[in-house]
C-alpha positions in Angstrom: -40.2 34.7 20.6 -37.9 33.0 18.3 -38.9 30.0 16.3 -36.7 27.2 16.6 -36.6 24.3 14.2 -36.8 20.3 15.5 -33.3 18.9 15.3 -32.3 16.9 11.8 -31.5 13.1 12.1 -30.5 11.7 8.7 -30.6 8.1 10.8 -34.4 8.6 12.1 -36.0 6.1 9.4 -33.4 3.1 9.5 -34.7 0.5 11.3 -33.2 0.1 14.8 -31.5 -3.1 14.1 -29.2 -1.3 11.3 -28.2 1.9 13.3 -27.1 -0.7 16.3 -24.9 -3.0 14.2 -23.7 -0.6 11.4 -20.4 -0.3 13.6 -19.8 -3.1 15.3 -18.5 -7.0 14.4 -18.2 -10.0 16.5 -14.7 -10.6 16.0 -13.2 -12.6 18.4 -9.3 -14.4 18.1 -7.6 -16.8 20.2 -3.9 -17.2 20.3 -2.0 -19.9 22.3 2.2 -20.9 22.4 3.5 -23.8 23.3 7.6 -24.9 23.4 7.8 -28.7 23.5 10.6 -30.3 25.5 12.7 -30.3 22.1 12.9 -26.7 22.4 9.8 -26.3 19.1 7.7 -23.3 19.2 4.4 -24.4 18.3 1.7 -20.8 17.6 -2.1 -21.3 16.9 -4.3 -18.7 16.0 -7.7 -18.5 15.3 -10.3 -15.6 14.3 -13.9 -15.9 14.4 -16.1 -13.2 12.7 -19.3 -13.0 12.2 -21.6 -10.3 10.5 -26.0 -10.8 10.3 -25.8 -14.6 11.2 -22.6 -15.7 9.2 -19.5 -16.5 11.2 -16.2 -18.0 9.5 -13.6 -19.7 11.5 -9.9 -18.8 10.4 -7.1 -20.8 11.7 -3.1 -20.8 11.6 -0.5 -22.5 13.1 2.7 -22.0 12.5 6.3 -23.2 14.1 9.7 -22.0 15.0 12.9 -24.4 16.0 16.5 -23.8 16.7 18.8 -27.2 17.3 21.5 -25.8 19.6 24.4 -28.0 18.8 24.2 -27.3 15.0 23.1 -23.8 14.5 20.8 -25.3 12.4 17.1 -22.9 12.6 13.8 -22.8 10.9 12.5 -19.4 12.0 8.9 -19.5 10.6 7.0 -22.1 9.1 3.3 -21.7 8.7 -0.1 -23.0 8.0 -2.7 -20.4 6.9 -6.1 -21.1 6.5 -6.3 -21.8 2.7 -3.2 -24.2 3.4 -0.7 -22.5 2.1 2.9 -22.1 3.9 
């Protein structure tokens, strides 16, 4: 008979709650277009994470307009969450 040896498992003596969510996030994003009669793209997006209890909301909404008779066009203009453009 051969002796064999009880398998290794550098994880056995975390607690349960850290092996489960070591890999995983509750990140969850919303996205929704809209083009208003006056031919405006209107973009929002949000993002909520959220890690042990803590969530943060980020937001952005941004636009995109082209007036036909003019050529005239704003192809990006955005809001990020810090208010920036």
């Amino acid at each position: 008979m051969s002796k064999t040896t009880p398998a290794f498992f550098k994880d056995f003596n975390k607690p349960a709650d850290t092996i489960l969510n070591d890999d995983y996030s509750l990140k969850r994003t919303l996205k929704v277009k809209h083009v208003t009669p006056d031919g405006v793209a209107v973009t929002t997006e949000n993002e909520l994470t959220g890690k042990d209890g803590k969530f943060d909301l980020k937001a952005k909404i941004s636009g995109k307009y082209k007036h036909a008779a003019t050529g005239f066009s704003v192809d990006k203009l955005q809001l990020k969450e810090t208010g920036g453009l």
